[in-house]
N, CA, C and O atoms as a GROMACS GRO file, in nm:
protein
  408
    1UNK      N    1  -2.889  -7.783  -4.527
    1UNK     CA    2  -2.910  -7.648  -4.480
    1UNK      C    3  -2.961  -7.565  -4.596
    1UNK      O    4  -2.918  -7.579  -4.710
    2UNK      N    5  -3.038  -7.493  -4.568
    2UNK     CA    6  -3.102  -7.422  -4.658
    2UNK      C    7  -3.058  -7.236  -4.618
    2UNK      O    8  -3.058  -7.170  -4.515
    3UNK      N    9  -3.022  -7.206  -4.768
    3UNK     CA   10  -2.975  -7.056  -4.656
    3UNK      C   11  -3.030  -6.962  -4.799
    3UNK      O   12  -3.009  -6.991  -4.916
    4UNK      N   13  -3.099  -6.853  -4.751
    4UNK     CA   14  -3.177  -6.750  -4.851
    4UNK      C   15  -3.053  -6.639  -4.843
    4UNK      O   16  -3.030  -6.585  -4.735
    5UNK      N   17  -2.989  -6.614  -4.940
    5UNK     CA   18  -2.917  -6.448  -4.965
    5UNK      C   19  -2.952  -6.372  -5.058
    5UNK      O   20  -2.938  -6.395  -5.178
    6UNK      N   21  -3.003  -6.269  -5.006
    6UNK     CA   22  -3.038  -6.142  -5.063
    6UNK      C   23  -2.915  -6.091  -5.243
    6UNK      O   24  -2.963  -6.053  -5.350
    7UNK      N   25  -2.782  -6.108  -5.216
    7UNK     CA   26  -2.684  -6.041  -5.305
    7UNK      C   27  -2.610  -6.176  -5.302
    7UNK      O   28  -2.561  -6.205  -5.193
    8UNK      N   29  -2.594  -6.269  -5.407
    8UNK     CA   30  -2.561  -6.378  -5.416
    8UNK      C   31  -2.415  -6.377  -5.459
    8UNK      O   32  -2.345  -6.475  -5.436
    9UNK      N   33  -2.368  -6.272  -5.517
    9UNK     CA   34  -2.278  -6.231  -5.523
    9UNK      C   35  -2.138  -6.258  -5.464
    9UNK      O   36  -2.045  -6.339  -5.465
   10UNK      N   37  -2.183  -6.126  -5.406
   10UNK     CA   38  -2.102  -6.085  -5.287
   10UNK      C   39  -2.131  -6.250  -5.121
   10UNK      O   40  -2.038  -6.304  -5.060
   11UNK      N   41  -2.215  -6.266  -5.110
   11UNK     CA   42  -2.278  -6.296  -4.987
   11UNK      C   43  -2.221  -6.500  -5.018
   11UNK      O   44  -2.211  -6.592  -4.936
   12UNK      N   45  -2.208  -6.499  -5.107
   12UNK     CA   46  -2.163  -6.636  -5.113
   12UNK      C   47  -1.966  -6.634  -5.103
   12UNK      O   48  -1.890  -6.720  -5.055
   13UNK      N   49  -1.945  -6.544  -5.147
   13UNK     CA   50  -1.810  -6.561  -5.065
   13UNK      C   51  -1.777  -6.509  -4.932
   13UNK      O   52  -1.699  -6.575  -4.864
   14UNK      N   53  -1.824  -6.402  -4.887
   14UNK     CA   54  -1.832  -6.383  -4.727
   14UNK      C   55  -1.844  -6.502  -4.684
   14UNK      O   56  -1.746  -6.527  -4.614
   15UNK      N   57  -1.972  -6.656  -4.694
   15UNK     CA   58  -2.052  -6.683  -4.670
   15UNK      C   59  -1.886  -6.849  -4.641
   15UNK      O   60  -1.846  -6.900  -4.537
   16UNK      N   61  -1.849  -6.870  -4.765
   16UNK     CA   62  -1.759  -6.946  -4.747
   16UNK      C   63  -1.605  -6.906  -4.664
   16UNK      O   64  -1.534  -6.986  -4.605
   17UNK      N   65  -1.580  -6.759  -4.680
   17UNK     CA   66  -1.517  -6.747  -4.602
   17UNK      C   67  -1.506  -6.790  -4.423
   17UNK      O   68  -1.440  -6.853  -4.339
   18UNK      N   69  -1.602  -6.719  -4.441
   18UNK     CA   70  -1.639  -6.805  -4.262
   18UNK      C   71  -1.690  -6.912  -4.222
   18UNK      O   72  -1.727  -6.930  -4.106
   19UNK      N   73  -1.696  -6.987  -4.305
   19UNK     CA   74  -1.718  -7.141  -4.301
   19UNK      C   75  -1.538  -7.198  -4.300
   19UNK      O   76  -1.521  -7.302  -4.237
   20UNK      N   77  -1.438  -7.147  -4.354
   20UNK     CA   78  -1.346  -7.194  -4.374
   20UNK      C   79  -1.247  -7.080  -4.255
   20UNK      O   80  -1.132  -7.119  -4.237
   21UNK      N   81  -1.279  -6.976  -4.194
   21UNK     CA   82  -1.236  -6.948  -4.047
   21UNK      C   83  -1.316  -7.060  -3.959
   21UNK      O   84  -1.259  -7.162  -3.994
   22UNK      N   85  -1.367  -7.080  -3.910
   22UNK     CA   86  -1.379  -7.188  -3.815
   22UNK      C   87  -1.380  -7.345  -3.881
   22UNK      O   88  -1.466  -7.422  -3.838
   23UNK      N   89  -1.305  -7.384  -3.964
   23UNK     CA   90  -1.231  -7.499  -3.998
   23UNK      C   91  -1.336  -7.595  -4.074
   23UNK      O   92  -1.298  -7.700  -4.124
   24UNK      N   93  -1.468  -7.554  -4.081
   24UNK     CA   94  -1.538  -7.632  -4.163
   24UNK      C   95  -1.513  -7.672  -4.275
   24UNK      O   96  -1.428  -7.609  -4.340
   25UNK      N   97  -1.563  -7.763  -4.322
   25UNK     CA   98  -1.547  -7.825  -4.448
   25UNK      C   99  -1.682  -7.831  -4.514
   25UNK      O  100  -1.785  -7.877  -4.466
   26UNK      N  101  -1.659  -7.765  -4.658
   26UNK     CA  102  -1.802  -7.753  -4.780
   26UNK      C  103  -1.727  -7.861  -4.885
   26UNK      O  104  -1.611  -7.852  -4.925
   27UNK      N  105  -1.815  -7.954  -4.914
   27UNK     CA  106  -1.843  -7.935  -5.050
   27UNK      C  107  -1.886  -7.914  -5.131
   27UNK      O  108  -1.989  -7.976  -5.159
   28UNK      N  109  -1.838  -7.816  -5.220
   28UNK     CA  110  -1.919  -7.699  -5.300
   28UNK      C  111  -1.918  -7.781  -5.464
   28UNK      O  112  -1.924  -7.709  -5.564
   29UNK      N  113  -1.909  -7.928  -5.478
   29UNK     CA  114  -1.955  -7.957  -5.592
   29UNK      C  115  -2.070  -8.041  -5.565
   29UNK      O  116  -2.141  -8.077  -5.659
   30UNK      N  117  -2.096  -8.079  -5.435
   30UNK     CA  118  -2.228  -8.159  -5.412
   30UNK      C  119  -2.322  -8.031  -5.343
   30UNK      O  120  -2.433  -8.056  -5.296
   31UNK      N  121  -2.281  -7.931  -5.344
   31UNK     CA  122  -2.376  -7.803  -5.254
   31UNK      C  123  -2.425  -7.752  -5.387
   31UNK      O  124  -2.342  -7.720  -5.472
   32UNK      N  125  -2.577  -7.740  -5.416
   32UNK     CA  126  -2.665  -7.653  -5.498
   32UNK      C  127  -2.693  -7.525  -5.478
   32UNK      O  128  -2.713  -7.494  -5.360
   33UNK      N  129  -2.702  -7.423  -5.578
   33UNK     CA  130  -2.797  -7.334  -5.545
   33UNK      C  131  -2.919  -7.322  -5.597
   33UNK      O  132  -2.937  -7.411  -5.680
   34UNK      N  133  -3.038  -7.229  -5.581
   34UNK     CA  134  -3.157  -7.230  -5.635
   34UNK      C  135  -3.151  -7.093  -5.687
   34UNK      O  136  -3.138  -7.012  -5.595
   35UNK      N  137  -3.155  -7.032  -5.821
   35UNK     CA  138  -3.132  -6.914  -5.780
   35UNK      C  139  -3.305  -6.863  -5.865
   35UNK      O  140  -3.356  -6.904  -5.970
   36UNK      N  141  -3.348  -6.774  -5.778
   36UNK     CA  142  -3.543  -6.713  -5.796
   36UNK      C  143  -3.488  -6.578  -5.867
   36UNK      O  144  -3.453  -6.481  -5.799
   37UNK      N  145  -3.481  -6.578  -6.056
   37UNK     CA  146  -3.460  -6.443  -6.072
   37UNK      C  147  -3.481  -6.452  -6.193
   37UNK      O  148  -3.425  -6.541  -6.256
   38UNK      N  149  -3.563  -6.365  -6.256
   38UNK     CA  150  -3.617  -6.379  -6.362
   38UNK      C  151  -3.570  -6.326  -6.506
   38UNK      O  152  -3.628  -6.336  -6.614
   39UNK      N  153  -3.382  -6.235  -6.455
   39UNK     CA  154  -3.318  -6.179  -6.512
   39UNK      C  155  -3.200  -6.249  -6.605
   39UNK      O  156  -3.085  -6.224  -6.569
   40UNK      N  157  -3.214  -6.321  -6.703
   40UNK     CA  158  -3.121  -6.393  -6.732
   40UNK      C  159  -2.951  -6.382  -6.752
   40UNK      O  160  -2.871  -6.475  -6.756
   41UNK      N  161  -2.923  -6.220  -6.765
   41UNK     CA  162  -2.798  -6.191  -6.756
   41UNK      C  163  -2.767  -6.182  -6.610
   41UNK      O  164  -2.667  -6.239  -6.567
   42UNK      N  165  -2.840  -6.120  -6.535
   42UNK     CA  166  -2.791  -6.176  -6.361
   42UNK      C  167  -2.742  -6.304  -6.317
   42UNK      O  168  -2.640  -6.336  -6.255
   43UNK      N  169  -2.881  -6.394  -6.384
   43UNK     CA  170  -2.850  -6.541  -6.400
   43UNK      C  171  -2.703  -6.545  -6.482
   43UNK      O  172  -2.615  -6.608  -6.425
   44UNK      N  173  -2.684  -6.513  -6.550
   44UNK     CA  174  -2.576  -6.600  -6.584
   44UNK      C  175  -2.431  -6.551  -6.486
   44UNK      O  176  -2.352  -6.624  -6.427
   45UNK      N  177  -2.434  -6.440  -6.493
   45UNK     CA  178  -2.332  -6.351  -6.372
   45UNK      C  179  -2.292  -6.394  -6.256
   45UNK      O  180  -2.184  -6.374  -6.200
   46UNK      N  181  -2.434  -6.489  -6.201
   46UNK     CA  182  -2.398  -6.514  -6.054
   46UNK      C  183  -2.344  -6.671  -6.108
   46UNK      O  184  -2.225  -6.698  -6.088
   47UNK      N  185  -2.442  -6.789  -6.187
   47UNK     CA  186  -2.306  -6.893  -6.214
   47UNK      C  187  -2.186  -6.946  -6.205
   47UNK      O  188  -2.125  -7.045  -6.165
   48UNK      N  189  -2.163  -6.768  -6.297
   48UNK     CA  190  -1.963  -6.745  -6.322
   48UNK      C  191  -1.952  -6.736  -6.227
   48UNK      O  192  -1.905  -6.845  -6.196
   49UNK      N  193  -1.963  -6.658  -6.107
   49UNK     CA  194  -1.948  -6.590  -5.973
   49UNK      C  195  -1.950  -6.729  -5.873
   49UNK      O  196  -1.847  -6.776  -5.825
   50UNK      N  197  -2.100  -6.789  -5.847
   50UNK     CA  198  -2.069  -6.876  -5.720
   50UNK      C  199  -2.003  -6.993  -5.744
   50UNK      O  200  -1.991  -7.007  -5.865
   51UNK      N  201  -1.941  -7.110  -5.666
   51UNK     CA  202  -1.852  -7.257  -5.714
   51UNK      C  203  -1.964  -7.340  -5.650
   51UNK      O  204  -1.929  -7.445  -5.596
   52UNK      N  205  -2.113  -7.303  -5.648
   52UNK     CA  206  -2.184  -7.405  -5.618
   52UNK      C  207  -2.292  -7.457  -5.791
   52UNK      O  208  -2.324  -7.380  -5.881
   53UNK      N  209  -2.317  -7.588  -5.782
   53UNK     CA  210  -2.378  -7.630  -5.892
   53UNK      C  211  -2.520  -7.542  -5.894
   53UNK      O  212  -2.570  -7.494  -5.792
   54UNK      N  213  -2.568  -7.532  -6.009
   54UNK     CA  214  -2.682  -7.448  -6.025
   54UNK      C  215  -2.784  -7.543  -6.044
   54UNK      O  216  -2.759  -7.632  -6.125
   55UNK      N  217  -2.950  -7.543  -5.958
   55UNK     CA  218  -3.012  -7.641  -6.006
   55UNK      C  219  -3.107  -7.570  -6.100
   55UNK      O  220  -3.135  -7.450  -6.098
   56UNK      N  221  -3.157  -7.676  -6.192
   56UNK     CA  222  -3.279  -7.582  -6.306
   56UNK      C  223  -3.374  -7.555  -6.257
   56UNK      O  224  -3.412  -7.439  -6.241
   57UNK      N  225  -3.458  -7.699  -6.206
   57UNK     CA  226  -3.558  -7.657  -6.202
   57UNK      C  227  -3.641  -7.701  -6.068
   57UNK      O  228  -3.751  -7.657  -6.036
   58UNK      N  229  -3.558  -7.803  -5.993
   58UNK     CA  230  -3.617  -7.847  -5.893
   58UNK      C  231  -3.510  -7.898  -5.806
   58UNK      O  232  -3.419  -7.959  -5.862
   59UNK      N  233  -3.506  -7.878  -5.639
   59UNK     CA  234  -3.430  -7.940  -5.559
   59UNK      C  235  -3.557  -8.022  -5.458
   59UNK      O  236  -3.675  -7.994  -5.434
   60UNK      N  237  -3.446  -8.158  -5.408
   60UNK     CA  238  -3.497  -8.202  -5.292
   60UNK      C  239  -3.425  -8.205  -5.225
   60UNK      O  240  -3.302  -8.209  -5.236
   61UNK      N  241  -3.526  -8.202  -5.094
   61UNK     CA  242  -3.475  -8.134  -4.947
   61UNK      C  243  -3.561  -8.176  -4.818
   61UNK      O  244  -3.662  -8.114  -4.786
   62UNK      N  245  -3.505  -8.300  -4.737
   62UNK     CA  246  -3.563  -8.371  -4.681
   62UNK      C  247  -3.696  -8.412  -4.717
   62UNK      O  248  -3.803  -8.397  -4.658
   63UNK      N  249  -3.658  -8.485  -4.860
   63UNK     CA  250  -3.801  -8.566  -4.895
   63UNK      C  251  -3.892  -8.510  -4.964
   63UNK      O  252  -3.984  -8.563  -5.026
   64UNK      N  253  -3.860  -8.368  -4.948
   64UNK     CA  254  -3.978  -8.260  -5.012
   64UNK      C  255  -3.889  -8.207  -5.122
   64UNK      O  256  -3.771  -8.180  -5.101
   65UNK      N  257  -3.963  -8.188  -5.271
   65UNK     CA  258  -3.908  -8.179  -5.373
   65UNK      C  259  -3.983  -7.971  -5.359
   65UNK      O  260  -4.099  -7.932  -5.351
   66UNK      N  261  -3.841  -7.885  -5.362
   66UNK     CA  262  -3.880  -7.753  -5.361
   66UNK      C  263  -3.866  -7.694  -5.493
   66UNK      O  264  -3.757  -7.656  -5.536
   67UNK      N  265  -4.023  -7.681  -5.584
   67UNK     CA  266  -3.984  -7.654  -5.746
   67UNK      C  267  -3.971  -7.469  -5.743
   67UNK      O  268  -3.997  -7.395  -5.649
   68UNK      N  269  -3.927  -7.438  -5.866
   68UNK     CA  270  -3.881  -7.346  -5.873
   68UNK      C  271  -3.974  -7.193  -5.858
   68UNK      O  272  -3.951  -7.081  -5.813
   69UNK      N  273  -4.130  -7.284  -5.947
   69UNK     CA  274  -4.234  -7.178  -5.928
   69UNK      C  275  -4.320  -7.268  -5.821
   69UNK      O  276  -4.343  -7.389  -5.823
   70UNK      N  277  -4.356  -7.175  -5.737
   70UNK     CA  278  -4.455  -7.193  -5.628
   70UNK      C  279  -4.577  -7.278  -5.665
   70UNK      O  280  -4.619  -7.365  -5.588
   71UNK      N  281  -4.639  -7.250  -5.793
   71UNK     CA  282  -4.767  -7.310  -5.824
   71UNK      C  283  -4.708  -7.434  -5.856
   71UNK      O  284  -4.807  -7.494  -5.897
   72UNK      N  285  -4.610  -7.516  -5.867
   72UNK     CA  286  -4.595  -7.666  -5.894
   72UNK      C  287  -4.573  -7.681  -5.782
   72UNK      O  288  -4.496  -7.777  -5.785
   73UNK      N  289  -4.591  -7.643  -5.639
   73UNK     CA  290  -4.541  -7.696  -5.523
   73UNK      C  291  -4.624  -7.836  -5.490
   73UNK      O  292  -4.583  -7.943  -5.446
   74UNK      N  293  -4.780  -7.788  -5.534
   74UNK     CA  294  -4.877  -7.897  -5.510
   74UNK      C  295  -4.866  -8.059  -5.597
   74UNK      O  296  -4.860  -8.179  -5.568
   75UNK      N  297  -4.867  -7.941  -5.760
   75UNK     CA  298  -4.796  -8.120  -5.781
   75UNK      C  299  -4.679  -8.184  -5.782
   75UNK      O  300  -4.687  -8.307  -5.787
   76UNK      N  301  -4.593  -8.145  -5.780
   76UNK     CA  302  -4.463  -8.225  -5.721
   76UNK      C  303  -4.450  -8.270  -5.568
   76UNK      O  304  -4.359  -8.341  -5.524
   77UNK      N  305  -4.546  -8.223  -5.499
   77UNK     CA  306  -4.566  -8.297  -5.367
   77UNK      C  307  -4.673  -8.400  -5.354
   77UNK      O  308  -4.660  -8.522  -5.363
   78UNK      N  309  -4.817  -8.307  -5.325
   78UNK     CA  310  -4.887  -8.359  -5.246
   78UNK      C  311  -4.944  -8.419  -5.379
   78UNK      O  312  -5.037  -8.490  -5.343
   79UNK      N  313  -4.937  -8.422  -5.457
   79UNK     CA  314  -5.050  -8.495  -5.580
   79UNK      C  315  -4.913  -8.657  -5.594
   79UNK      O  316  -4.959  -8.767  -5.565
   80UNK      N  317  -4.866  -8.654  -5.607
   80UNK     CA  318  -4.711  -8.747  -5.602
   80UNK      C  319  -4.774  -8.853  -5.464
   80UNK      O  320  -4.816  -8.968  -5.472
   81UNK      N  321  -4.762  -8.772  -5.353
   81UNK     CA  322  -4.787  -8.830  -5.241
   81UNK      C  323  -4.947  -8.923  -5.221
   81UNK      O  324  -4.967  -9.031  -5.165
   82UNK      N  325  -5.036  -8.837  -5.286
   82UNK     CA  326  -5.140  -8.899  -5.255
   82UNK      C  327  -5.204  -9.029  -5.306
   82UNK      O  328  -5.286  -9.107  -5.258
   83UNK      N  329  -5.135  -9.024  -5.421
   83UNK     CA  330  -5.144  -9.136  -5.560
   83UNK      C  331  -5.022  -9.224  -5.462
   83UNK      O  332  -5.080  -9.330  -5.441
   84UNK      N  333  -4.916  -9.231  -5.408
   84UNK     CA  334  -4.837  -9.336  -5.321
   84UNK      C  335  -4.943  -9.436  -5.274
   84UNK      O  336  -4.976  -9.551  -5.306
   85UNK      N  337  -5.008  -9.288  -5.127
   85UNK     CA  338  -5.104  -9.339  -5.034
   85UNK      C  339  -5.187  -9.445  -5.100
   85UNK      O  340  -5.206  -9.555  -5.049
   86UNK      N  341  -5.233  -9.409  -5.210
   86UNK     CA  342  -5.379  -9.466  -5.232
   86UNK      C  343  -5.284  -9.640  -5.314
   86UNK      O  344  -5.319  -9.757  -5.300
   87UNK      N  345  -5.191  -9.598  -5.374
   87UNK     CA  346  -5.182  -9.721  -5.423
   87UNK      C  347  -5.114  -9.846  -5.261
   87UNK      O  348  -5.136  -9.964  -5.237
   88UNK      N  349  -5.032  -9.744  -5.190
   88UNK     CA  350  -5.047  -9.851  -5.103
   88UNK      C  351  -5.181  -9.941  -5.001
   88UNK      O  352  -5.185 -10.055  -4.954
   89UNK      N  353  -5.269  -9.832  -4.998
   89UNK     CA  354  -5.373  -9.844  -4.950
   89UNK      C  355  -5.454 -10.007  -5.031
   89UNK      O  356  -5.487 -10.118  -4.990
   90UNK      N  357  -5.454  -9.952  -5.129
   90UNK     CA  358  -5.480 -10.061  -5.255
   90UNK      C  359  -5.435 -10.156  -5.213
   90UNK      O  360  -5.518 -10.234  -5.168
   91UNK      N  361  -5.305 -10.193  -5.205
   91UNK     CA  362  -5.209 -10.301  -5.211
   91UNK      C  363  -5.248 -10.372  -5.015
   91UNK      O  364  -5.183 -10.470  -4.977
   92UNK      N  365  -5.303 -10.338  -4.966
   92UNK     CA  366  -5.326 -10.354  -4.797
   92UNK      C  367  -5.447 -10.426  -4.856
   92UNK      O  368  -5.447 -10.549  -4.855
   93UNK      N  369  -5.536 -10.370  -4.901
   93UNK     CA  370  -5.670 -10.437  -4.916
   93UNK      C  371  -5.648 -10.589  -4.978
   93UNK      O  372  -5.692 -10.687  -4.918
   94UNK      N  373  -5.581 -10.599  -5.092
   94UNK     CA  374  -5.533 -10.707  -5.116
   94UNK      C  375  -5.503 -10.833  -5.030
   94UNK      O  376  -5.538 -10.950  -5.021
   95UNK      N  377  -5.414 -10.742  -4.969
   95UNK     CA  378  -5.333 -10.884  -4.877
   95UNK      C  379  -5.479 -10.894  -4.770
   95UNK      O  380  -5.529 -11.006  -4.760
   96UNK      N  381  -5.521 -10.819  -4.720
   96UNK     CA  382  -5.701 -10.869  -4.623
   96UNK      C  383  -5.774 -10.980  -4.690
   96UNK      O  384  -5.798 -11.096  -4.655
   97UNK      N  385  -5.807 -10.901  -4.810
   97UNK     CA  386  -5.877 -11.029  -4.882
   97UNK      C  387  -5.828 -11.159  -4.907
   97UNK      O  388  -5.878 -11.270  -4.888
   98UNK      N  389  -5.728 -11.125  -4.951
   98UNK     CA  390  -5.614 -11.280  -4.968
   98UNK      C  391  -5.604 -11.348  -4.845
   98UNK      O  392  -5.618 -11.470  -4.858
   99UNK      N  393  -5.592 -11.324  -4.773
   99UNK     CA  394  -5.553 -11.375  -4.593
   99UNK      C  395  -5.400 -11.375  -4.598
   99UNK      O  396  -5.325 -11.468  -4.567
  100UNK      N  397  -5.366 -11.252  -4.643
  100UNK     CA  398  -5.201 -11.274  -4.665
  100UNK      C  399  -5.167 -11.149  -4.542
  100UNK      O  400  -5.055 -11.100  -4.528
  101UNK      N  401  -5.237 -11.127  -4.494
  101UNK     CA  402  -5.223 -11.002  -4.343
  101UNK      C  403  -5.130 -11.116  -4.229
  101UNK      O  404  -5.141 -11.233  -4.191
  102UNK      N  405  -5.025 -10.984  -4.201
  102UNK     CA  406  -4.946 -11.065  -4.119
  102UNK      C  407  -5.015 -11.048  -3.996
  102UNK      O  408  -4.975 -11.105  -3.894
   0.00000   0.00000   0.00000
């Protein structure tokens, strides 16, 4: 689950509170946050403040790696991905030529 809060603060204990009125269960040492703020004493404030692990610089999240600045979105995805494609692609041609095609 991915959840955006405005006041990380405050909004992460509301946030567990009512996760723990209707009987859910967190675990808040395998739960990350991402936090987008360019203020380093905020940064450190909210740390002390939330009981979730802080990530640096990159999370993944169904398969898709979400980096911290927007402009690496391309290469930590689709440049990653395309170099896969092509080497599997590669590796297909092989087995054709070989007569190793099932």
């Amino acid at each position: 689950m991915i959840l955006y809060t405005e006041n990380p603060k405050d909004s992460t204990r509301k946030l567990l509170e009512l996760i723990n009125k209707y009987r859910y269960k967190m675990n808040t040492q395998k739960s990350l946050a991402f936090l987008y703020t360019n203020n380093e004493k905020i940064e450190r404030e909210i740390k002390e403040t939330i009981p979730f692990t802080v990530a640096t610089k990159r999370i993944k999240y169904l398969g898709i790696y979400l980096p911290k600045e927007t402009k690496d979105f391309y290469i930590e995805n689709y440049k990653t991905l395309v170099k896969v494609i092509k080497e599997d692609t590669y590796r297909i041609e092989i087995y054709r030529v070989c007569g190793l095609e099932e």
